[in-house]
Backbone bond lengths (Angstrom), bond angles and torsions (degrees), N, CA, C in turn:
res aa  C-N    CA-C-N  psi(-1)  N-CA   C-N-CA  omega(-1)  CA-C   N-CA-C  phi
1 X - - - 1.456 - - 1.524 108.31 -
2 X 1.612 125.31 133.78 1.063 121.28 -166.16 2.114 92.27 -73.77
3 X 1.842 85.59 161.54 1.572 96.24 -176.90 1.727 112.98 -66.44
4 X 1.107 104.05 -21.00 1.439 100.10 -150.07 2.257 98.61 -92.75
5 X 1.107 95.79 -20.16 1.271 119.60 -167.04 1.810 99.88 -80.95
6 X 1.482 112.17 -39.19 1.286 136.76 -177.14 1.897 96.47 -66.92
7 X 1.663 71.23 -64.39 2.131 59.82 -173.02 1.201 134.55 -68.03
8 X 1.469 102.76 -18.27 1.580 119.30 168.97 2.041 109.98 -44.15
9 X 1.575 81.78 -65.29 1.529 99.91 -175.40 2.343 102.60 -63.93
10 X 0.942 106.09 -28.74 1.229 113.09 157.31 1.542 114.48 -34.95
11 X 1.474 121.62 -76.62 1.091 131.91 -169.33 1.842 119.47 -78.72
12 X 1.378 101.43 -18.80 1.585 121.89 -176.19 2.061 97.15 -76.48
13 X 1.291 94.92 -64.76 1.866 109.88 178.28 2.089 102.73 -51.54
14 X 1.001 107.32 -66.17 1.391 106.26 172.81 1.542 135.17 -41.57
15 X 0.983 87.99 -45.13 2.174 107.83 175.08 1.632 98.63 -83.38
16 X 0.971 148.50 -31.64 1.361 171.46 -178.86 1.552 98.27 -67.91
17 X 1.024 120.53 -93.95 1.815 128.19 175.88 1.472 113.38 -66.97
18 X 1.454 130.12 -17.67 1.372 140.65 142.09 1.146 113.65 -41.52
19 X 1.555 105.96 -61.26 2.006 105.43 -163.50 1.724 111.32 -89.27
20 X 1.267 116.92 -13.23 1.689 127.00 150.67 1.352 114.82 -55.34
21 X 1.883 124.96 -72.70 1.256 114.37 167.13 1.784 135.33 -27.24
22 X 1.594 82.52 -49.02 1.519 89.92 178.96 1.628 131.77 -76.75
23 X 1.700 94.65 -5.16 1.849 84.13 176.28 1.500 90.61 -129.29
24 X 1.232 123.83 13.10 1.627 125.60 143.24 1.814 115.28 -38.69
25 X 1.936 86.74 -70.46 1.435 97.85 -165.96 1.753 102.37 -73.13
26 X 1.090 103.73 -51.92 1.398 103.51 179.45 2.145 116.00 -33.46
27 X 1.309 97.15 -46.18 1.784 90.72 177.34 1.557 104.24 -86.66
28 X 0.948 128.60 19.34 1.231 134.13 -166.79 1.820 98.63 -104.62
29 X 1.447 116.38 -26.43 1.121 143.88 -168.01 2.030 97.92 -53.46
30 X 1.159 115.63 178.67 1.410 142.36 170.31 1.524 121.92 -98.23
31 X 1.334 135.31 91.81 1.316 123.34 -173.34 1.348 102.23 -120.36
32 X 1.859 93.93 161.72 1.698 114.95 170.48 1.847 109.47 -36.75
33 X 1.224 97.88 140.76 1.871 105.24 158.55 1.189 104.96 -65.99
34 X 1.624 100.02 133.36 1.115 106.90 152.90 2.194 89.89 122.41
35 X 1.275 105.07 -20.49 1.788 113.19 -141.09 1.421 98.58 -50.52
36 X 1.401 122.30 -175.78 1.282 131.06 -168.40 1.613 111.16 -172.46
37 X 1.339 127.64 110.71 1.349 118.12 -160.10 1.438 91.71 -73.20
38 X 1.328 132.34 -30.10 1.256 119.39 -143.72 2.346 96.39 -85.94
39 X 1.366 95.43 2.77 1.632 92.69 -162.79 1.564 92.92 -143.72
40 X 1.250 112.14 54.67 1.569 131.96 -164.05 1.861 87.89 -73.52
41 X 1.111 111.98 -87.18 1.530 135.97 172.10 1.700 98.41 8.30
42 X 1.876 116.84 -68.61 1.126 132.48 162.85 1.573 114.55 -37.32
43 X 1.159 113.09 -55.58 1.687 107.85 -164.65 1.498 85.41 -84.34
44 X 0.922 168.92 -65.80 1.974 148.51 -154.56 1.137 106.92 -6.83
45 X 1.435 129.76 -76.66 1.277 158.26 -178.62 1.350 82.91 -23.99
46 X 0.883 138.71 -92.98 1.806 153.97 -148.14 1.289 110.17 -68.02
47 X 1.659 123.40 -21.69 1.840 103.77 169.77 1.370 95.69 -79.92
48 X 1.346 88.29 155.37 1.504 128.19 149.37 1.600 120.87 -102.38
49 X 1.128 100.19 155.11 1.715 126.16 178.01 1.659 106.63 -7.15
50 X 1.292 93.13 -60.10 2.068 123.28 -179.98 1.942 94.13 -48.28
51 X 1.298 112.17 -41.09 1.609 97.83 -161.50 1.731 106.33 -104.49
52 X 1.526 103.13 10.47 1.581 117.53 168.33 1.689 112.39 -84.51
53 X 1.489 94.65 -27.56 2.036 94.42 -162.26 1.352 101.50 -52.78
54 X 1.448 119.21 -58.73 1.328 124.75 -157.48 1.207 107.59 -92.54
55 X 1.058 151.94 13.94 1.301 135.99 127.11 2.201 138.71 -72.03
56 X 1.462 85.82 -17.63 1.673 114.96 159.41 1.421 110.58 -82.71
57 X 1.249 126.11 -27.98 1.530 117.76 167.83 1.311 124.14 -95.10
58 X 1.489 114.26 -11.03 1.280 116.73 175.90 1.851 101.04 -83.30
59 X 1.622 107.12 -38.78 1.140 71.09 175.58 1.442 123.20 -105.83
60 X 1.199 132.48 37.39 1.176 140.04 158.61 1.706 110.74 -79.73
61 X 1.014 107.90 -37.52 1.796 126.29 -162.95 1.848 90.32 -74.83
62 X 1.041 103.71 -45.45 1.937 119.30 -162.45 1.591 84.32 -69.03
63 X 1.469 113.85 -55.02 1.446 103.08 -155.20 1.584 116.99 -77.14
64 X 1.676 118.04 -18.69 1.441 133.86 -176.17 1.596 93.32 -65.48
65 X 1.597 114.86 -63.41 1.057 126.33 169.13 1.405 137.40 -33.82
66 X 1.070 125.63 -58.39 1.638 124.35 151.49 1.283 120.87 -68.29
67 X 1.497 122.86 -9.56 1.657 125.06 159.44 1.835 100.69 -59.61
68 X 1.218 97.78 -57.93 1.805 86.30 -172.68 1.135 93.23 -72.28
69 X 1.284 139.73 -94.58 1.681 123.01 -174.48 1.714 103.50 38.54
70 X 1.162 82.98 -90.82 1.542 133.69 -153.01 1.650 91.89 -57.34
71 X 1.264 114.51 -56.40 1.961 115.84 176.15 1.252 114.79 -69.77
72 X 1.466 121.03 -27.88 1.575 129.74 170.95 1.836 107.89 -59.77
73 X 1.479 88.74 -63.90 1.645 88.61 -163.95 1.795 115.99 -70.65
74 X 1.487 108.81 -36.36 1.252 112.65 168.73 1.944 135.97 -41.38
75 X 1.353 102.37 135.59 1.453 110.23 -158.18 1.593 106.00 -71.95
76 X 1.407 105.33 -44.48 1.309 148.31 -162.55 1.623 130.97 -132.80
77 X 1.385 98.45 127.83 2.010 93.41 178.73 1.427 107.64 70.13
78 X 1.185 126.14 18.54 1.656 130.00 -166.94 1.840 110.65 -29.72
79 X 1.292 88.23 -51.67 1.645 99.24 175.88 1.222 113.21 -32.70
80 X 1.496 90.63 -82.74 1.977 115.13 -160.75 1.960 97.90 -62.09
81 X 0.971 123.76 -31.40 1.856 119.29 161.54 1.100 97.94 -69.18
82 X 1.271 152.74 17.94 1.373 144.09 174.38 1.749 91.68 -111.30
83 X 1.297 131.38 -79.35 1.022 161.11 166.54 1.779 98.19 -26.96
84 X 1.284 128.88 -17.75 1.112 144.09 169.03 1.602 133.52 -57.35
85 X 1.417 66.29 -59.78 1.723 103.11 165.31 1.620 117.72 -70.44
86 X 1.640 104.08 -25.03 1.605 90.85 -176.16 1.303 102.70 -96.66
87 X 1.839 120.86 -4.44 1.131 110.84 173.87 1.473 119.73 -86.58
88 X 1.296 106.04 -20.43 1.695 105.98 153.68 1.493 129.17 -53.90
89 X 1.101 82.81 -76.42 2.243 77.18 179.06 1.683 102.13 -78.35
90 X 1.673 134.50 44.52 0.890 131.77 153.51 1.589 105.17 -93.92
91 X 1.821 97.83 -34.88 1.858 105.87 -176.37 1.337 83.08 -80.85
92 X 1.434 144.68 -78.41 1.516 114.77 -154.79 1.997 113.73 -62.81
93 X 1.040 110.06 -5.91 1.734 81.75 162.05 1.591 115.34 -91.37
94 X 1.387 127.69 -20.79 1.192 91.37 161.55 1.264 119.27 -99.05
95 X 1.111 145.31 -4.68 1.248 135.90 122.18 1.973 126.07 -6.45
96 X 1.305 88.12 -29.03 1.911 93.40 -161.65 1.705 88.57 -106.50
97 X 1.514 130.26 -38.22 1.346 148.84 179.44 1.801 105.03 -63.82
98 X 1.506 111.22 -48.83 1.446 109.97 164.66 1.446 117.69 -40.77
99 X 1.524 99.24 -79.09 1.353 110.57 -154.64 1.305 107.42 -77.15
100 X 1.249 144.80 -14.46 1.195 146.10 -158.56 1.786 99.20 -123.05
101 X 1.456 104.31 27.35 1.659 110.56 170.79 1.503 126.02 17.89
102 X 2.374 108.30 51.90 1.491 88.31 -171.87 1.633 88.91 -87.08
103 X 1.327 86.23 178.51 1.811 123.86 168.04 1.552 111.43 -42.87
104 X 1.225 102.66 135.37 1.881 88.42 -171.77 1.478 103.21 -71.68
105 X 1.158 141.41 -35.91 1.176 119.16 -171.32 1.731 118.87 -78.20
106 X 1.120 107.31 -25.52 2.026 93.55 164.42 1.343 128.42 -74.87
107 X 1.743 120.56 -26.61 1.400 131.32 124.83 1.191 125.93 -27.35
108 X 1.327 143.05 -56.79 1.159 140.52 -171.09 1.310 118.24 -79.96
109 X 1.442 116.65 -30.75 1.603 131.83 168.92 1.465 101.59 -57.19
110 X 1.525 115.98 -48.86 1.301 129.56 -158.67 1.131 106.97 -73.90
111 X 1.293 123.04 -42.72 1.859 126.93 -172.55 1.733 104.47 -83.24
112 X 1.586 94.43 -23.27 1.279 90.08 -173.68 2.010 119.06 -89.15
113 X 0.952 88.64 -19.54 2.079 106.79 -172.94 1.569 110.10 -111.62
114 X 1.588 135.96 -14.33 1.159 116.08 -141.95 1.359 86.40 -121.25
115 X 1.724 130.29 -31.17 0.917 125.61 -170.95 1.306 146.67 -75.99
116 X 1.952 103.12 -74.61 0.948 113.25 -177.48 1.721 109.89 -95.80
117 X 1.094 108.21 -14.83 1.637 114.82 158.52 1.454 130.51 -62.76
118 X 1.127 112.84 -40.31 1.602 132.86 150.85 1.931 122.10 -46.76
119 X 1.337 95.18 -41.91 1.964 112.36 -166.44 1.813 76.09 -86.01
120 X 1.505 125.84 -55.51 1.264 107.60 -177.01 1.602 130.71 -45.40
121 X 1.303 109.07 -45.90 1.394 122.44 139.95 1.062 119.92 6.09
122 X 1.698 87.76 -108.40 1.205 119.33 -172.75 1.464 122.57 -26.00
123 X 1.978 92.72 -68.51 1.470 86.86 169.55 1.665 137.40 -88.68
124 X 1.270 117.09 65.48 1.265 132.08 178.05 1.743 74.73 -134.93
125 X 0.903 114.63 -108.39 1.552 108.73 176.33 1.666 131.64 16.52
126 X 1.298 95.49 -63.76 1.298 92.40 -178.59 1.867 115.64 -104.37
127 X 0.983 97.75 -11.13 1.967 104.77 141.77 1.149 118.03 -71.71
128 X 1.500 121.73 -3.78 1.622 98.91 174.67 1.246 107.66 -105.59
129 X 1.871 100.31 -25.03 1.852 110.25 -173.77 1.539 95.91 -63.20
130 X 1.340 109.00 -56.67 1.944 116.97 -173.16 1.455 114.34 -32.31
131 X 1.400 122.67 -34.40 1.196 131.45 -140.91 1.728 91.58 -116.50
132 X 1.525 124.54 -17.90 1.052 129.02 -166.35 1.897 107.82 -107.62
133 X 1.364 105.39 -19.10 1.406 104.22 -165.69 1.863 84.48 -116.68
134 X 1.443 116.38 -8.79 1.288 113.26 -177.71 1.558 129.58 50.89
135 X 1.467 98.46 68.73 1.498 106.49 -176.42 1.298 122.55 -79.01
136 X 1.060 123.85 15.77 1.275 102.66 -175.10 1.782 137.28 -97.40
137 X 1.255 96.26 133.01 1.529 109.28 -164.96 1.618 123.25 -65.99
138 X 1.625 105.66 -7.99 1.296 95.60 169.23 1.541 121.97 -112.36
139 X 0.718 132.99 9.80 1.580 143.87 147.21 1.445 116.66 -29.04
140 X 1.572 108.07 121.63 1.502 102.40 -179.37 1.506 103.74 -90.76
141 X 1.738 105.45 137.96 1.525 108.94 -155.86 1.919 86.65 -106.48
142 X 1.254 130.09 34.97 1.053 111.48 173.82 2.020 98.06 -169.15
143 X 1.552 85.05 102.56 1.734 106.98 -174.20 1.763 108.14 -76.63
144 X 1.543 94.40 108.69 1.645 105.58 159.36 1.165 132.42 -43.56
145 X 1.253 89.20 -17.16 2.101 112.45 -168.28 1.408 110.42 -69.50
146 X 1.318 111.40 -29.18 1.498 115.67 163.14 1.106 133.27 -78.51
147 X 1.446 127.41 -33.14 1.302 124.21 -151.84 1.687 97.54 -97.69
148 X 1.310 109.83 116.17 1.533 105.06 173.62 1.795 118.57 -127.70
């Protein structure tokens, strides 16, 4: 499989099973009575601390997670396609912290712990799994060296 095609699909598979994990755990979360996804904006005001956890771990968990993804499947640069990924859901959390007017300090935990510390992770992680389960797709699986 060409490299470049690999890492593409690298970063596509990772953000993909990344951004599932993360709004798995995230609705999985504790909210105000009464809540309403469609009138989110309204309920902010009304969490507390308790209805911040699980949305900081979902996306910490989402983003570690598509960091390896992303270092597993990658041909090349395993790292920095890891680190890719945390720069993605680094723009959608504050992206998600904008518009959804949280509190600076569960934002700030969040931009500050969930992201790019996580993708750092990740990709050590999945450079070590890659290298341990030996993925790689261009390897010729059948040696001339024998056959005489």
């Amino acid at each position: 499989m060409n490299n470049n095609i690999r890492n593409i699909l690298a970063v596509l598979v990772g953000l993909a099973i990344g951004s599932y994990i993360n709004m798995y755990l995230v609705m999985k979360g504790p909210v105000p009575e009464g809540f309403d996804i469609n009138r989110i904006v309204e309920f902010i005001p009304l969490f507390e601390a308790k209805h911040f956890v699980m949305p900081i771990v979902g996306h910490a968990v989402g983003t570690l997670v598509g960091a390896i993804i992303a270092g597993l499947i990658a041909a090349t640069h395993k790292f920095r396609f890891a680190l890719v990924i945390g720069v993605f859901f680094f723009v959608g959390g504050i992206a998600n912290a904008i518009m959804l007017h949280f509190p600076i300090l569960p934002a700030a935990i969040d931009l500050a712990l969930a992201y790019f510390p996580m993708a750092i992770i990740g990709g050590y992680i999945g450079g070590f799994l890659s290298k341990k389960i030996n993925l790689d797709l261009n390897q010729d699986y059948y040696d001339d060296s024998s056959i005489k």
